[in-house]
Z-matrix of the N, CA and C atoms (Angstrom, degrees):
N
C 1 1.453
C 2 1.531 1 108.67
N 3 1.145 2 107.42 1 131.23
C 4 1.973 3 118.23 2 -173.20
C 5 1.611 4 87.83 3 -97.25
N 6 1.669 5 91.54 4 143.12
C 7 2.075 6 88.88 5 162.52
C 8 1.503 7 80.19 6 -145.25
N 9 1.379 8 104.41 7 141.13
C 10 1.235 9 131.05 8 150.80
C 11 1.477 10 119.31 9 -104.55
N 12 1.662 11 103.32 10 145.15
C 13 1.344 12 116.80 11 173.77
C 14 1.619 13 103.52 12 -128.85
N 15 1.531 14 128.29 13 144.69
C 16 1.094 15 130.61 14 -117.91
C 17 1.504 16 92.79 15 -151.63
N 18 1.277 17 136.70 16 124.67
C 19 1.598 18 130.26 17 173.78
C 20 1.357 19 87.89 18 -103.52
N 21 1.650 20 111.23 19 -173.78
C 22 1.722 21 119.15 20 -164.79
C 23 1.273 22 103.93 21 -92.50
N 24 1.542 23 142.09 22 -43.17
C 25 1.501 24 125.29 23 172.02
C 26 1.029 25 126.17 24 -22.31
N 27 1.599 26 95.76 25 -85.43
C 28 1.704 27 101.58 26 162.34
C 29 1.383 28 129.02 27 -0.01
N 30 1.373 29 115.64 28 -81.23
C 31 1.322 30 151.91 29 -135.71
C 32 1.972 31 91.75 30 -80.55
N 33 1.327 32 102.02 31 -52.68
C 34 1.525 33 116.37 32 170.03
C 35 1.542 34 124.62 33 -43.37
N 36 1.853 35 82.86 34 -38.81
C 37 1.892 36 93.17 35 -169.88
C 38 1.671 37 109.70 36 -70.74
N 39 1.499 38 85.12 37 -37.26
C 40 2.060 39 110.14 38 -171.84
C 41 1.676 40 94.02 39 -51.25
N 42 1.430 41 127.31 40 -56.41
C 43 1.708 42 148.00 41 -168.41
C 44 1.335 43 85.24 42 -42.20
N 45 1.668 44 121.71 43 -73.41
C 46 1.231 45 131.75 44 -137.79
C 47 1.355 46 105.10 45 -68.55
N 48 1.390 47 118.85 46 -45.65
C 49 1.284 48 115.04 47 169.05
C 50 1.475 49 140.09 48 -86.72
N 51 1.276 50 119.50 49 -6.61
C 52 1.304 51 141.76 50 132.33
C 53 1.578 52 83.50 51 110.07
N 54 1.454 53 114.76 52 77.38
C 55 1.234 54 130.51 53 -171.44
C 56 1.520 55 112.79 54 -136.79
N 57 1.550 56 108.54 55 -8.10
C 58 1.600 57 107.94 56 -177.62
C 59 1.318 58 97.12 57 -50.54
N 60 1.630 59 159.91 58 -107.76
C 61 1.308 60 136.54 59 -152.67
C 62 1.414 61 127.40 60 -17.12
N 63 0.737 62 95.77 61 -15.85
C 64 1.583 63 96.16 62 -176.33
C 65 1.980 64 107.66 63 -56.29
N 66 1.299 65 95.84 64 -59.91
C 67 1.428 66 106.81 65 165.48
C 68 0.912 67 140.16 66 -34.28
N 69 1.339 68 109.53 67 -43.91
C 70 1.567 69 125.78 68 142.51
C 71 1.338 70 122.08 69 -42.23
N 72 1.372 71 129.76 70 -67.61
C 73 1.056 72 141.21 71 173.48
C 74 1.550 73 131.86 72 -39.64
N 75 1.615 74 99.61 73 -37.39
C 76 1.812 75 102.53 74 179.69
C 77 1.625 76 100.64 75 -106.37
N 78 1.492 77 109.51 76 -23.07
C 79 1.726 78 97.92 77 177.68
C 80 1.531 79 115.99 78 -128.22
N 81 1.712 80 108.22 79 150.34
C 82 1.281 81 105.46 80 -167.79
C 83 1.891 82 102.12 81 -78.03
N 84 0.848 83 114.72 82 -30.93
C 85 1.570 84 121.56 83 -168.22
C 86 1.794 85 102.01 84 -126.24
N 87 1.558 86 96.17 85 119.93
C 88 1.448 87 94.78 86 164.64
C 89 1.965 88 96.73 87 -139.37
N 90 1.862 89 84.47 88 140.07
C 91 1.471 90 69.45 89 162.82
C 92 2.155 91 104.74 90 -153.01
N 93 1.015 92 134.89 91 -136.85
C 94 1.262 93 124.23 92 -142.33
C 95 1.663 94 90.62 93 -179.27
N 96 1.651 95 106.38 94 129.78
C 97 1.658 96 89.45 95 159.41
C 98 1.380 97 126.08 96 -99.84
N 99 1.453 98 122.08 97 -128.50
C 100 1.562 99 84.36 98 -140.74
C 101 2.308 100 80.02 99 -111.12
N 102 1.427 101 104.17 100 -16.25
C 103 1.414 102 86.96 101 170.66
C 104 1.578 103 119.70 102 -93.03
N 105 1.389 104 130.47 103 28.17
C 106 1.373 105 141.94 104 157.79
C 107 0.958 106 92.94 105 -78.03
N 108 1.273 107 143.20 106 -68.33
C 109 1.408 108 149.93 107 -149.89
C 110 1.606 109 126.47 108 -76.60
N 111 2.051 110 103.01 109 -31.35
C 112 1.046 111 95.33 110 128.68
C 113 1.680 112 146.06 111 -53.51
N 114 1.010 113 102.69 112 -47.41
C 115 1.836 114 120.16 113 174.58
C 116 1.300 115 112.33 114 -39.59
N 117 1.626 116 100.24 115 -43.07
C 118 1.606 117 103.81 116 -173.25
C 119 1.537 118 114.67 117 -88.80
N 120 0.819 119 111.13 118 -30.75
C 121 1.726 120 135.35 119 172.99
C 122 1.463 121 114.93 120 -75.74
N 123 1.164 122 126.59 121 -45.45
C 124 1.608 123 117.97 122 -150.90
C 125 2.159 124 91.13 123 -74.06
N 126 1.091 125 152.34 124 27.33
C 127 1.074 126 117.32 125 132.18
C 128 1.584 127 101.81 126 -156.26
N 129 1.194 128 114.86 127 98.05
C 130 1.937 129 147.40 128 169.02
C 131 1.504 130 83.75 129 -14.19
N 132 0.878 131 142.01 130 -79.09
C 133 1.433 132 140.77 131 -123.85
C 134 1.344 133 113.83 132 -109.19
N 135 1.556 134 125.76 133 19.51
C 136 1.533 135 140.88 134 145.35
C 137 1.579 136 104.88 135 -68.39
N 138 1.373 137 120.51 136 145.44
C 139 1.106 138 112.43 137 -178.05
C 140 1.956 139 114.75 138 -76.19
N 141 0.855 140 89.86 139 153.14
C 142 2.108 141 116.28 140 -161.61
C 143 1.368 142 100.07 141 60.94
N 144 1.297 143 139.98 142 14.70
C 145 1.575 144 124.46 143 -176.03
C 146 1.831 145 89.51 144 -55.97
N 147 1.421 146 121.34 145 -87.81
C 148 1.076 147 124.81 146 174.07
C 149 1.708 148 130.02 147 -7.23
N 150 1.261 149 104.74 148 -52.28
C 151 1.182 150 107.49 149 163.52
C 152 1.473 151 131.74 150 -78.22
N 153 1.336 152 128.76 151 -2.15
C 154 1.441 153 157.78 152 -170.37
C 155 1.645 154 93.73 153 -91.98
N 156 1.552 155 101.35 154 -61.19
C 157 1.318 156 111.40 155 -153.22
C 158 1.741 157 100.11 156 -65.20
N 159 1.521 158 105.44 157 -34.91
C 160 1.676 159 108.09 158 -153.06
C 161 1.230 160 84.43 159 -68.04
N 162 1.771 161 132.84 160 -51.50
C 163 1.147 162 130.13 161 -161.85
C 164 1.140 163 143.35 162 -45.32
N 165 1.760 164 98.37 163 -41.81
C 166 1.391 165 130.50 164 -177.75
C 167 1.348 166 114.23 165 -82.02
N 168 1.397 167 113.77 166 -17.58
C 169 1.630 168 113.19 167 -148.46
C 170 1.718 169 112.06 168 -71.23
N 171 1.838 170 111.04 169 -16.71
C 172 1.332 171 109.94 170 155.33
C 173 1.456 172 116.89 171 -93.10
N 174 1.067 173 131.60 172 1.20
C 175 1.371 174 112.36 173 -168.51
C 176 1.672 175 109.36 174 -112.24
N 177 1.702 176 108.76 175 59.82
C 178 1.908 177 106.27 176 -166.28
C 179 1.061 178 56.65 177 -136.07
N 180 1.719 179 72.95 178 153.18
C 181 1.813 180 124.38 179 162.32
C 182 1.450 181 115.39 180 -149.95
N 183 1.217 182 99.22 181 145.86
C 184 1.064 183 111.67 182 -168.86
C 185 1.511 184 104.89 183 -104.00
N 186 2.014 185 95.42 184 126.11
C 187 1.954 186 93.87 185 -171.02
C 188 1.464 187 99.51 186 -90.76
N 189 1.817 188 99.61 187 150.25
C 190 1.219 189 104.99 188 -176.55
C 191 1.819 190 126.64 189 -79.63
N 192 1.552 191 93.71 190 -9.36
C 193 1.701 192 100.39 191 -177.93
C 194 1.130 193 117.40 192 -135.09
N 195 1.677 194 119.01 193 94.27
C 196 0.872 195 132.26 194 155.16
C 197 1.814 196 145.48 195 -18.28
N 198 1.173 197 121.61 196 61.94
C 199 1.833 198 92.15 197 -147.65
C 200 2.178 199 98.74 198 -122.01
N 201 0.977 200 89.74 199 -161.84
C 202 1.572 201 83.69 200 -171.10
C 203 1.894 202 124.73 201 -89.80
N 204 1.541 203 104.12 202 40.08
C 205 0.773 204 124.30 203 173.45
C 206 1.830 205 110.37 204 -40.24
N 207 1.691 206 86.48 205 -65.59
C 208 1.296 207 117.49 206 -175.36
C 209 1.792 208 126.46 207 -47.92
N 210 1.797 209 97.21 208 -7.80
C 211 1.465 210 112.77 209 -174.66
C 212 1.657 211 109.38 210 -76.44
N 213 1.752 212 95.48 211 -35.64
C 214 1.673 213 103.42 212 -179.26
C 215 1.932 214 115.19 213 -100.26
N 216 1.350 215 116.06 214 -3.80
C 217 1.250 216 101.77 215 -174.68
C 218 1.987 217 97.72 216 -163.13
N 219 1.158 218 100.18 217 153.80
C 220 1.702 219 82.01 218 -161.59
C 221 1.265 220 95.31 219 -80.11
N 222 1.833 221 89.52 220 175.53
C 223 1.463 222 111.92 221 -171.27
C 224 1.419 223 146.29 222 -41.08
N 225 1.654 224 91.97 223 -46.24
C 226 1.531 225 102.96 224 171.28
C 227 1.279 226 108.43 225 -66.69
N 228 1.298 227 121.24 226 -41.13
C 229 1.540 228 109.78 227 172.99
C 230 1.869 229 126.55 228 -50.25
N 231 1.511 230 109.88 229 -26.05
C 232 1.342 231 101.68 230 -132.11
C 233 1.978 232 71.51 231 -118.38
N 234 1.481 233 119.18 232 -25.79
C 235 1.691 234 101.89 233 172.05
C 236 1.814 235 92.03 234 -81.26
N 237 1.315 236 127.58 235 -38.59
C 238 1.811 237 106.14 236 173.96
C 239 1.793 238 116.34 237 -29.53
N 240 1.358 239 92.37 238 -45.11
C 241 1.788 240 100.61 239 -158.17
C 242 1.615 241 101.96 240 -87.45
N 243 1.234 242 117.23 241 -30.99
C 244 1.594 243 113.59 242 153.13
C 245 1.058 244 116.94 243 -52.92
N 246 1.749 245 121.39 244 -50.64
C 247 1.180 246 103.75 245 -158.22
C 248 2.054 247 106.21 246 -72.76
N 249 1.364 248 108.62 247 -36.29
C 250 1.267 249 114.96 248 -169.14
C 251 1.376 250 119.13 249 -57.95
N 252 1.801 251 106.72 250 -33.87
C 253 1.428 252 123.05 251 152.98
C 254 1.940 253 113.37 252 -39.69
N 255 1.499 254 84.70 253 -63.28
C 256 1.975 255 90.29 254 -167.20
C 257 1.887 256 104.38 255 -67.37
N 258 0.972 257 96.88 256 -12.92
C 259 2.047 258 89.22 257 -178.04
C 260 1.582 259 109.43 258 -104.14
N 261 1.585 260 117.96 259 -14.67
C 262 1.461 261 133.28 260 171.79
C 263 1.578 262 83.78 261 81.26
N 264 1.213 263 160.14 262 77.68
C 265 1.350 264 160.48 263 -146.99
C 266 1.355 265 90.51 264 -115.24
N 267 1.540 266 107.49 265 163.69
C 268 1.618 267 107.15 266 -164.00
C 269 1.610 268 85.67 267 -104.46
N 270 1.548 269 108.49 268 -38.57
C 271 2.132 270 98.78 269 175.25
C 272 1.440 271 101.83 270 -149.71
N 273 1.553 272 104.31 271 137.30
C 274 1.672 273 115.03 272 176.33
C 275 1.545 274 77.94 273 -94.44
N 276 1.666 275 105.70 274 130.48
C 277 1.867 276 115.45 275 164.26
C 278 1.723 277 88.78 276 -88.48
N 279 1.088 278 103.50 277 129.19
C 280 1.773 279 119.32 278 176.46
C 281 2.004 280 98.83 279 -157.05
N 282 1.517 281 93.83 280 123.15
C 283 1.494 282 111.95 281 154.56
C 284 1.764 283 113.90 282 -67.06
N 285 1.117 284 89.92 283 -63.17
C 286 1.378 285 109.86 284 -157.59
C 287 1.790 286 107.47 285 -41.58
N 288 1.584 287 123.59 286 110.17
C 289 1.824 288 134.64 287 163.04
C 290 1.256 289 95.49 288 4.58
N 291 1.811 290 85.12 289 -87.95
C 292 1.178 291 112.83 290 -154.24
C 293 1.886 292 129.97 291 -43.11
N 294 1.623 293 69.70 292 -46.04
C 295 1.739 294 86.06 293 -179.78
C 296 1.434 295 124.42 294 -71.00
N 297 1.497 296 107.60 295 -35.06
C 298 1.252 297 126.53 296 166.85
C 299 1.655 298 121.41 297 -54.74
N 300 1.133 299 106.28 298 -21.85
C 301 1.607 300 127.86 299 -178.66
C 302 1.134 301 119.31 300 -88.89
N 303 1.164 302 133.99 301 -29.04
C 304 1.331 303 164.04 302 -156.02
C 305 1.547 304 101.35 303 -115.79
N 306 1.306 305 133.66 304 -49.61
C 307 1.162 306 131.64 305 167.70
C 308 1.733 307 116.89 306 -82.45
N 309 1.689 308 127.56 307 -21.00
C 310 0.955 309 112.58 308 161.00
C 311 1.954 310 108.04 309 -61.83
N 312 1.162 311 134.10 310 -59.63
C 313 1.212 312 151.17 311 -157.32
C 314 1.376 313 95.37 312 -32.40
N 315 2.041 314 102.89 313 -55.23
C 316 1.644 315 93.22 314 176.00
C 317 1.484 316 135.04 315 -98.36
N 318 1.412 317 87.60 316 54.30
C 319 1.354 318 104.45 317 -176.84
C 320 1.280 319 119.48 318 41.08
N 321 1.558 320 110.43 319 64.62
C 322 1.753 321 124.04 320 158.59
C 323 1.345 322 107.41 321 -114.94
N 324 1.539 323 108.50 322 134.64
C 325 1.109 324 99.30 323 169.59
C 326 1.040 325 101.60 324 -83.29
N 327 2.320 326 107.85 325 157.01
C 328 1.515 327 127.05 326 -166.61
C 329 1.400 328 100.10 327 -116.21
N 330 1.316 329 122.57 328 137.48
C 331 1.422 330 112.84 329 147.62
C 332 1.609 331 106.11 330 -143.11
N 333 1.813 332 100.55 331 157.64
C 334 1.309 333 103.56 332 -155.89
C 335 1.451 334 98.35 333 -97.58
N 336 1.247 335 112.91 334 -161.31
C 337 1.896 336 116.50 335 172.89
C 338 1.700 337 93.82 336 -93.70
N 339 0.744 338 152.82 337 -3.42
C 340 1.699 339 120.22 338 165.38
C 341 1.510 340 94.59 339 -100.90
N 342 1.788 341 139.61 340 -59.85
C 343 1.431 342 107.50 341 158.57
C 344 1.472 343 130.77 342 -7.02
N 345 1.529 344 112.63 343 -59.76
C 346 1.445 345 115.16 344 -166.50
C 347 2.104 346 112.41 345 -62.08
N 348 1.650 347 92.00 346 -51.82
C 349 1.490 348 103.85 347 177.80
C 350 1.729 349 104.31 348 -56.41
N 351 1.141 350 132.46 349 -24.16
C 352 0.908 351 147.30 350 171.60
C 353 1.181 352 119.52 351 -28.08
N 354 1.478 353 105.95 352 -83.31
C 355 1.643 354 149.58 353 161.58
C 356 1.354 355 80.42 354 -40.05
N 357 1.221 356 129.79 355 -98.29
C 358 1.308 357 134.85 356 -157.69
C 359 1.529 358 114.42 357 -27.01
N 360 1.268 359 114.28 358 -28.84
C 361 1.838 360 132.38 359 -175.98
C 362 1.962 361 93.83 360 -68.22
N 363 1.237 362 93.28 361 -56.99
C 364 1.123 363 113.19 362 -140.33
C 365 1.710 364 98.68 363 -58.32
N 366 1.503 365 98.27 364 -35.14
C 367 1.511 366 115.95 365 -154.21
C 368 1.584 367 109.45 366 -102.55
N 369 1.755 368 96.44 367 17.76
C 370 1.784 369 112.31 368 -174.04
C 371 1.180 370 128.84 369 64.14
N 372 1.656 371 121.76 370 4.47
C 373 1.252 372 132.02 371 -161.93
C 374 1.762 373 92.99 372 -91.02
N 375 1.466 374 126.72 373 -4.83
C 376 1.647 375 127.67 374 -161.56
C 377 1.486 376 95.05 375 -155.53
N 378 1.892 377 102.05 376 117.04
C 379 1.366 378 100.70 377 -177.68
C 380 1.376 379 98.03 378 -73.22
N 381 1.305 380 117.73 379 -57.13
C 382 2.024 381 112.44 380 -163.21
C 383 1.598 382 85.01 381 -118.62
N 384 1.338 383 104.65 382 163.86
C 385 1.510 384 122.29 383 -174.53
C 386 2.207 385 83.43 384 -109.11
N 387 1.566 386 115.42 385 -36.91
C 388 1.359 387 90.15 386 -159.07
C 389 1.927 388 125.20 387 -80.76
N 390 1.189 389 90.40 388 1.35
C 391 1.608 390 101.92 389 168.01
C 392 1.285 391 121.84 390 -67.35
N 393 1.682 392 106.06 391 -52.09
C 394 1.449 393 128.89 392 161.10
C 395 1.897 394 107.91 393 -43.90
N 396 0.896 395 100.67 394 -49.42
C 397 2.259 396 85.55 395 -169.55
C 398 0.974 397 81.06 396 -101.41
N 399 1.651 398 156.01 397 -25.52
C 400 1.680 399 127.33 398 179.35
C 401 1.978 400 91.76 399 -53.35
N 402 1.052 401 131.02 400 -62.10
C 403 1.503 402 133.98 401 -169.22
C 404 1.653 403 105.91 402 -70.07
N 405 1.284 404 137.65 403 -1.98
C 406 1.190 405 138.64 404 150.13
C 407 1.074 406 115.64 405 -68.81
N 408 1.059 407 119.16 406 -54.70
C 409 1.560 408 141.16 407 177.63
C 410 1.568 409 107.48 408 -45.26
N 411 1.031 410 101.57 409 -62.16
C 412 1.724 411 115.23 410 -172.99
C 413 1.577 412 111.23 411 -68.37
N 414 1.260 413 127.06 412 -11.06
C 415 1.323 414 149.05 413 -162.44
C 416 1.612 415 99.19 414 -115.17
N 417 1.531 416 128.19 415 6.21
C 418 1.604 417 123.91 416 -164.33
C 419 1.050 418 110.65 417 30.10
N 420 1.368 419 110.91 418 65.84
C 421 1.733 420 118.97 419 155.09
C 422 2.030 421 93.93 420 -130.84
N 423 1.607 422 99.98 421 116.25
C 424 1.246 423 97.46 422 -143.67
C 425 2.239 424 75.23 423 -116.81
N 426 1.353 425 89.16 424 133.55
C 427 1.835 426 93.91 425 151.97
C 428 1.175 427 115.42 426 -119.19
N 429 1.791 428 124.46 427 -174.96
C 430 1.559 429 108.01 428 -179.61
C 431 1.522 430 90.07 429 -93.78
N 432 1.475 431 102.45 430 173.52
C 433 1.423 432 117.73 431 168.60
C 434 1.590 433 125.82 432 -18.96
N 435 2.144 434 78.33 433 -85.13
C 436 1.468 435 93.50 434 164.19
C 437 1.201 436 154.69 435 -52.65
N 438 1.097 437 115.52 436 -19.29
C 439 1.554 438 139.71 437 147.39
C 440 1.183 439 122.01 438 -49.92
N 441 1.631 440 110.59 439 -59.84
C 442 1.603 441 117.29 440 172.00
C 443 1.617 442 110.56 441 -59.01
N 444 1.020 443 114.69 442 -2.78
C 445 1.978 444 115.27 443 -152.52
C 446 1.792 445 82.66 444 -120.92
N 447 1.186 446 111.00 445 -29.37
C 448 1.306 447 95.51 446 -169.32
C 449 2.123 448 112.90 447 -84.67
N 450 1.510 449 101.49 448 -41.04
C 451 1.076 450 128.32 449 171.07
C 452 1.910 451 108.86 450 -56.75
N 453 1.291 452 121.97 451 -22.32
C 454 1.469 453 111.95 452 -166.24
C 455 1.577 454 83.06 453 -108.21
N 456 1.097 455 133.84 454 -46.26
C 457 1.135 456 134.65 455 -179.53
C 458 1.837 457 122.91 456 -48.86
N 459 1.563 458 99.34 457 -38.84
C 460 1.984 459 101.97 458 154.29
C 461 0.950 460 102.98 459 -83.37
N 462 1.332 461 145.68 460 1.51
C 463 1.440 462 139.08 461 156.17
C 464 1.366 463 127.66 462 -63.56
N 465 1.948 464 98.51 463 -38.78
C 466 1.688 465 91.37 464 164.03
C 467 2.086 466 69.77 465 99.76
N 468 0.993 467 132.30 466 37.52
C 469 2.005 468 110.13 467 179.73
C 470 1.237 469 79.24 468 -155.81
């Protein structure tokens, strides 16, 4: 059984491109804590908030240990990496350096949203990956070059 735990970038990028199933598809358990969900929720009337919110609205948990994660990298990041810590999660999806750094350290594995679309290529669930980040792109959801060049390129595009 795969569980994913999920920070709010991510989760935004998945909306924009109309990729939330996907999640479904590669993991049996995903879930979100409870200030992602604020993140994704706190205002209905951004476009996909609504649809973010309906999605998620079973899959929060609430982490049990609070600690000062939150002093070096914000919140949603730092209850994701608790929570992925407290469920032993097989991958927290996190964009975010910082956060990603901070959660490798304690030994979580990270994967980002073009990793994830990746998998998704890989596993036939995504005919082309470059349609998908041309409309990321255009949406200011920005990666570097090389990243994008490196990611389409195990894509085989």
């Amino acid at each position: 059984m795969k569980i994913l735990v999920a920070d709010t970038s991510p989760l935004i990028s998945l909306a924009i491109i109309d990729k939330l199933d996907l999640l479904l598809k590669i993991f049996d358990e995903i879930y979100i804590p409870e200030k992602v969900y604020q993140e994704l929720s706190y205002d209905l009337s951004k476009p996909k908030a609504k649809l973010l919110a309906d999605f998620f609205k079973d899959k929060i948990k609430k982490i049990s240990n609070i600690n000062e994660l939150s002093l070096f990298i914000y919140e949603g990041e730092s209850e994701a990496i608790i929570l992925a810590k407290e469920l032993k999660a097989d991958y927290l999806l996190i964009d975010d350096l910082k956060g990603r750094t901070v959660a490798e350290i304690l030994d979580i594995k990270c994967i980002g949203i073009l990793g994830f679309l990746l998998i998704g290529k890989n596993k036939g669930f995504i005919k082309a990956l470059k349609p998908l980040l041309r409309k990321l792109r255009d949406n200011k959801r920005y990666y570097s070059d090389k990243l994008v060049n490196i990611v389409l390129n195990e894509a085989g595009e």
